[in-house]
C-alpha positions in Angstrom: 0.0 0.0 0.0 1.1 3.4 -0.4 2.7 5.0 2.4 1.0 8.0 2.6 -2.3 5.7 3.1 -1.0 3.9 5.4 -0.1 7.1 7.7 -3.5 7.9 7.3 -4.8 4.6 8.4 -2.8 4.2 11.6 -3.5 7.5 12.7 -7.4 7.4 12.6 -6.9 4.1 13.5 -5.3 5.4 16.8 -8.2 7.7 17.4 -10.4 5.0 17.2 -8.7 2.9 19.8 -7.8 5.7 22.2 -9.6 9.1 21.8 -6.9 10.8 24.1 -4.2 10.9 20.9 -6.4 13.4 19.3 -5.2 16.2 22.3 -2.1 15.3 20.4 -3.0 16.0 16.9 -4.2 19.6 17.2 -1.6 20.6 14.8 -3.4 18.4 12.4 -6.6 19.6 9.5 -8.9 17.6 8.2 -8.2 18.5 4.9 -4.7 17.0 5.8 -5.8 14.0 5.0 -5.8 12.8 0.9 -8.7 10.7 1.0 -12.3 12.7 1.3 -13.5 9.5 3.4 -10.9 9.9 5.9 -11.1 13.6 5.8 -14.6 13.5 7.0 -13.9 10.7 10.0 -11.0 12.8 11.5 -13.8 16.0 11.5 -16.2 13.6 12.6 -13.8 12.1 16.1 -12.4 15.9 16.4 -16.3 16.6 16.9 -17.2 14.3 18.9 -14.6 15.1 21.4 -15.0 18.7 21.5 -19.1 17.9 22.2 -17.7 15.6 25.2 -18.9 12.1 23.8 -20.1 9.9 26.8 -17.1 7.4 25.5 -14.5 10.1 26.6 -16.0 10.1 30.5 -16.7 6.5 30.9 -14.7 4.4 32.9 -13.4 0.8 32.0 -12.6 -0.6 27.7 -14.1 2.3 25.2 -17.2 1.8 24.8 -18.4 0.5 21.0 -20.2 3.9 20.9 -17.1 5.9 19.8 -17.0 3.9 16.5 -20.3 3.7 15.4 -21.1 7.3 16.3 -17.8 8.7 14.5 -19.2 6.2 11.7 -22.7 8.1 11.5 -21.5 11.4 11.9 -18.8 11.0 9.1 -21.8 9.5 7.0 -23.5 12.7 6.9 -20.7 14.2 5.0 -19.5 11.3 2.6 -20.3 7.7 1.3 -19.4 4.9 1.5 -17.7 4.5 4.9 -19.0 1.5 6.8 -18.4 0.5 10.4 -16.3 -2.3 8.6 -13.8 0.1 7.5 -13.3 1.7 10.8 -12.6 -1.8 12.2 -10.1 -1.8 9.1 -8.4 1.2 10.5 -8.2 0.0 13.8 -6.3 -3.4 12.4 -4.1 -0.8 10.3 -2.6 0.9 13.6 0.7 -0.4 15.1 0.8 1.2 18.3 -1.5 4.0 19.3 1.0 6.3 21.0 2.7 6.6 17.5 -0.3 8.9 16.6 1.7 11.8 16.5 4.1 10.2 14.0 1.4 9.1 12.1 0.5 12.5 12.1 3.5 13.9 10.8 3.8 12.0 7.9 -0.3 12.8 6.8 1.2 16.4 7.2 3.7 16.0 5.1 2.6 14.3 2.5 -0.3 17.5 2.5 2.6 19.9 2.0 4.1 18.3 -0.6 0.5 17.8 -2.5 -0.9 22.2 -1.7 2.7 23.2 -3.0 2.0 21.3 -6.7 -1.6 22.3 -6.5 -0.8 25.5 -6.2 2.3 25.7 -8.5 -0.3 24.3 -11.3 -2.4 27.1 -10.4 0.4 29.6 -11.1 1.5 28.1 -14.1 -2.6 28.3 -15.5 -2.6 31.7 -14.5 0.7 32.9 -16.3 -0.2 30.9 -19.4 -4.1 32.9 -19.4 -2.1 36.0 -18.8 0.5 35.4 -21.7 -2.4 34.8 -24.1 -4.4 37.8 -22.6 -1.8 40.8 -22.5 -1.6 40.6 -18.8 0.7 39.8 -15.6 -2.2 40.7 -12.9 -3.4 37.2 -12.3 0.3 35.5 -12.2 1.3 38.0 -9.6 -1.9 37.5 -7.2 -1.4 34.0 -7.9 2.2 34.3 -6.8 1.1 36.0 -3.9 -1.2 33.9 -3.1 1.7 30.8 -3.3 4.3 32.9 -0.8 1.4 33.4 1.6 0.6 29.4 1.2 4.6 28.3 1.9 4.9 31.1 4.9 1.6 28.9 6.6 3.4 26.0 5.9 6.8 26.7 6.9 4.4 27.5 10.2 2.6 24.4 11.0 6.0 22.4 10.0 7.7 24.3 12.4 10.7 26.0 10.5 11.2 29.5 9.8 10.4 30.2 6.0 13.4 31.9 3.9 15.1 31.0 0.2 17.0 28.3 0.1 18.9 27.5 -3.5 18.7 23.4 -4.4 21.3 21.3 -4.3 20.6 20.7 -7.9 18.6 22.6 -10.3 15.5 20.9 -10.8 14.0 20.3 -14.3 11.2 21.4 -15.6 8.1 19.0 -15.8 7.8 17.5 -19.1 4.0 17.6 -19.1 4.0 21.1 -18.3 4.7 22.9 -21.4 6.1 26.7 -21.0 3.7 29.1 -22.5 3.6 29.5 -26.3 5.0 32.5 -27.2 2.8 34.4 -30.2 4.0 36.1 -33.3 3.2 39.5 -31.5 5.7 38.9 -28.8 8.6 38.7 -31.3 7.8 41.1 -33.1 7.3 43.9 -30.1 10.8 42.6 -29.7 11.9 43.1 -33.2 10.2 46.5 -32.9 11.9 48.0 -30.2 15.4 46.8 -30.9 14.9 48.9 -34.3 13.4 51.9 -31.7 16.5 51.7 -29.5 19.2 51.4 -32.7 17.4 54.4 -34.4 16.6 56.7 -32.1 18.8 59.0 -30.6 18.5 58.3 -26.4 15.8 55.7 -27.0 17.8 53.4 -24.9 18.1 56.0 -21.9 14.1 55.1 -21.7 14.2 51.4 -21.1 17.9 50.8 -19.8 16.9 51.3 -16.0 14.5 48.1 -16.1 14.7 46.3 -19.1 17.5 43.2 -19.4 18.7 40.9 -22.0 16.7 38.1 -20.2 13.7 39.5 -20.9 13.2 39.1 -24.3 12.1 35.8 -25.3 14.3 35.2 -28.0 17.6 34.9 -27.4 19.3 36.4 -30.2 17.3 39.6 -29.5 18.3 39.7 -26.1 22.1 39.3 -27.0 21.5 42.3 -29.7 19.8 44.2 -26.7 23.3 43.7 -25.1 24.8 44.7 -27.8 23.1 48.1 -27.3 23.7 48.0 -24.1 27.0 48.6 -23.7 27.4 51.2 -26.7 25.3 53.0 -24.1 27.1 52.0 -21.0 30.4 53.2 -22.9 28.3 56.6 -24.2 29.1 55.7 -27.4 27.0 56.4 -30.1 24.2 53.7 -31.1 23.1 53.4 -35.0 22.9 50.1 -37.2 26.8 50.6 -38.1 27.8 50.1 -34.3 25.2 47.9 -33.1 26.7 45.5 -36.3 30.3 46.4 -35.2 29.5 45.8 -31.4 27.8 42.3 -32.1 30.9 41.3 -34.3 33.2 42.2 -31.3 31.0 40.2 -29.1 31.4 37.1 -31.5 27.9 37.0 -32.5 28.9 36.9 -36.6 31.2 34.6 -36.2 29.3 31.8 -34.1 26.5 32.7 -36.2 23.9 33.9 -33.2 22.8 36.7 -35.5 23.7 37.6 -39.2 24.3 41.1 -40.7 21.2 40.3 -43.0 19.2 39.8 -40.2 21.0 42.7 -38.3 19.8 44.9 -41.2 16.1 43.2 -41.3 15.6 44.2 -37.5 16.9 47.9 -37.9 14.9 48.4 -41.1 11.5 47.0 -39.2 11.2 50.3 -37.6 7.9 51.7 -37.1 6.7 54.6 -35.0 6.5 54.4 -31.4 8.6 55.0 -28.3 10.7 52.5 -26.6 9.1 53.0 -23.1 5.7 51.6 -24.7 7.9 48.7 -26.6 9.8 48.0 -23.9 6.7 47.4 -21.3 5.2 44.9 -23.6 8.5 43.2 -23.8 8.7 43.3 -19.9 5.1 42.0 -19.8 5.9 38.7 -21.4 9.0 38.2 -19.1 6.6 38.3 -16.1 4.8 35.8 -17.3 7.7 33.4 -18.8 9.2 34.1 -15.8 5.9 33.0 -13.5 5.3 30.0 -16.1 9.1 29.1 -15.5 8.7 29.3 -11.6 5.8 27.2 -11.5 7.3 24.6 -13.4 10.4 24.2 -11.0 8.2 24.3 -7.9 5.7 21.7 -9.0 9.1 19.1 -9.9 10.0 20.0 -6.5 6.9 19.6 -5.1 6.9 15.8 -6.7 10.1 15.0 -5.1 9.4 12.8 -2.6 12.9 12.6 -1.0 12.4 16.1 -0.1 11.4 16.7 3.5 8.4 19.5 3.9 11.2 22.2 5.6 13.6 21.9 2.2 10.6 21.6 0.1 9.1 25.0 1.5 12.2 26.9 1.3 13.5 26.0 -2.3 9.9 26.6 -3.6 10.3 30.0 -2.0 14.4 30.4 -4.0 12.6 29.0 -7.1 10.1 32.6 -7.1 12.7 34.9 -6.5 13.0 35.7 -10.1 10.1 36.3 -10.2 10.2 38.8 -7.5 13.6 40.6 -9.5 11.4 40.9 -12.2 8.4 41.9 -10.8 10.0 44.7 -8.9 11.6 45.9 -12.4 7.9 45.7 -14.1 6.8 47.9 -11.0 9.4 50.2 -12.0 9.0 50.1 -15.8 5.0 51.5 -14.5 6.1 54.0 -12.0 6.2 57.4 -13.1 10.0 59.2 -12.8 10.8 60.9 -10.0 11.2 64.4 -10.1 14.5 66.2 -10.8 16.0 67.9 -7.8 16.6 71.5 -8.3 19.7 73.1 -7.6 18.2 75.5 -4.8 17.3 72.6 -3.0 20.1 69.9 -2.3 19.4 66.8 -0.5 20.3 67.1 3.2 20.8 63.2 2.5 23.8 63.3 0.0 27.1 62.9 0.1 29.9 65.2 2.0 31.1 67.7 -0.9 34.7 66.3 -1.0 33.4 63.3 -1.8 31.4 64.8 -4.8 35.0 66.3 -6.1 36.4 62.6 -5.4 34.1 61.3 -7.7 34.2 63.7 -10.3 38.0 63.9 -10.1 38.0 60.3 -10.8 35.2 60.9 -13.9 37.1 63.3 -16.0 37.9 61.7 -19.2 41.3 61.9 -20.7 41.9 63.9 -23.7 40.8 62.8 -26.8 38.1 60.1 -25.2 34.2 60.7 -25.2 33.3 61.5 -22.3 31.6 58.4 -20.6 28.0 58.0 -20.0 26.7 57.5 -16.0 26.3 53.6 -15.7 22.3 52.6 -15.1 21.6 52.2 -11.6 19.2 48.4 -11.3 16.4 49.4 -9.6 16.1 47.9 -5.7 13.6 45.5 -4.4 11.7 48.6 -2.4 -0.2 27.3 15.2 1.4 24.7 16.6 3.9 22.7 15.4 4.2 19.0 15.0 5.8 16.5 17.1 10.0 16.9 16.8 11.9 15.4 14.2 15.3 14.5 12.3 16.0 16.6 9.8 13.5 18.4 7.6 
């Protein structure tokens, strides 16, 4: 039989035979428990003894009561349970003051079955999203997924925080990552030709947008590419963007070809990079919630993983989703305004420090003067009975 059912046998089993092991189980939900018929026979001996069942006062064996009236009252909420079975249950319990172990492993086993429910949920929700134009549902869905490990991390008794796996996990093979439409590549293509053509266009997204982003990877390594002409100050037209990707090696391993170099810079159309650039951030949230899902649910089916590793690698699997959620909040944030020079921040540095700085800036004769490197934007009850290791 499988273990999990087993655990669940022996501890209502337990309860059967002695109704004092459930003032050890308050950690313990119903809906811990897989199957609905034993769900509703732990409500049904959890009710019984908070009404103060007769069987709990009287003196002597247990009376026969305790069954058959947890039988009938678990009847009322499900079918098919028979006195039969609880006899069953009884038979299935080794020793009754292992309830609490029992317990345990029902518990676990329930952690490791709400984390993939709720990593398929996530992944649903950044697949509708991708399709709709939208990253509102994957984020509340992600929300809803921290909230779900924090009460977790709770009832297991460890203190919730990333940790990275040992070993990357894989992504499920019957979870395919969200199909990426036509329109997504070519908002890409479009906003490459914005940023190579436009004069400061890149001073718009380079603050929030990254080479990981973009879905294909040739147009990230191009949006590199730009990159670092900016970074350098250098100027940015088709002629250095081919030059920059031929220093980078991209011709040469044959990433990206100076035909279809030309094809992207020519596919200019009208528009501003910040709009471009948000619809290309807009699909990274969701490949990026799609992709966290995936590695959370192969966690989640990991069965060698106990409930205290599982927690806190699902919660390292969403952090980048949290780096680039925090860039998309940015991306939708309105600039801050300049500071005037009548009114200095109190908060900034000592003045010789300012001279330090700009000592250190001043470019050599003969050199273009270099442009200010883009700042990344910054991320603004009981417990069960003791164990081994998690």
């Amino acid at each position: 039989m499988n273990p999990l059912m087993s655990a669940e046998q022996a501890v209502l089993g337990a309860a059967l035979l002695d109704p004092e092991q459930l003032t050890h189980l308050e950690w313990l939900a119903a809906d811990h428990f897989y199957r609905p018929v034993h769900q509703a026979l732990f409500a049904a001996l959890r009710k019984l003894r908070d009404d103060g069942h007769p069987a709990l006062s009287a003196a002597g064996p247990l009376p026969l009561s305790w069954v058959t009236d947890a039988v009938e009252e678990a009847g009322q909420h499900v079918r098919g349970l028979t006195a039969a079975y609880a006899h069953t249950l009884i038979q299935a319990c080794p020793r009754t003051e292992h309830a609490p172990v029992y317990g345990r492993m029902v518990l676990e086993g329930a952690i490791h079955r709400t984390v993939a429910q709720h990593a398929i949920r996530l992944h649903q929700a950044a697949r509708a999203d991708a399709v709709q134009g939208e990253v509102e549902g994957a984020l509340r869905t992600a929300d809803v997924l921290t909230g779900v490990l924090t009460d977790l991390a709770q009832r297991w008794g460890t203190d919730p925080r990333p940790v990275p796996p040992t070993a990357g996990p894989s992504a499920a093979k019957d979870i395919p990552p969200p199909a990426q439409s036509g329109q997504v590549a070519e908002d890409e293509r479009f906003l490459l030709a914005v940023l190579a053509e436009q004069p400061g266009a890149m001073g718009e997204v380079v603050a929030w947008l990254r080479p990981g982003d973009f879905a294909d990877p040739t147009h990230g390594q191009l949006y590199r590419c730009l990159g670092a002409l900016h970074h350098r100050g250098e100027p940015i037209d088709r002629i250095t963007l081919l030059w920059e990707a031929q220093r980078r090696g991209l011709l040469a391993d044959g990433t990206v070809s100076s035909e279809q170099l030309t094809a992207v810079c020519e596919g200019m159309v009208p528009g501003s990079a910040d709009w471009f650039g948000q619809r290309v951030m807009r699909s990274s949230v969701t490949r990026t919630a799609a992709a966290s899902a995936r590695a959370i649910r192969t966690l989640a089916q990991d069965k060698v993983l106990g409930p205290g590793r599982l927690i806190n690698h699902a919660l390292h699997e969403l952090g980048p989703l949290d780096e680039v959620r925090a860039r998309w909040a940015t991306a939708n944030s309105s600039p801050a305004p300049k500071a005037t020079a009548s009114a200095p921040s109190a908060a900034g540095p000592p003045p010789d420090q300012v001279k330090a700085a700009r000592a250190r800036s001043i470019p050599r004769p003969g050199a273009s003067p270099p442009a200010p490197a883009s700042r990344p934007p910054t991320l603004s009850t009981a417990r069960p009975p003791s164990r081994g290791h998690s």
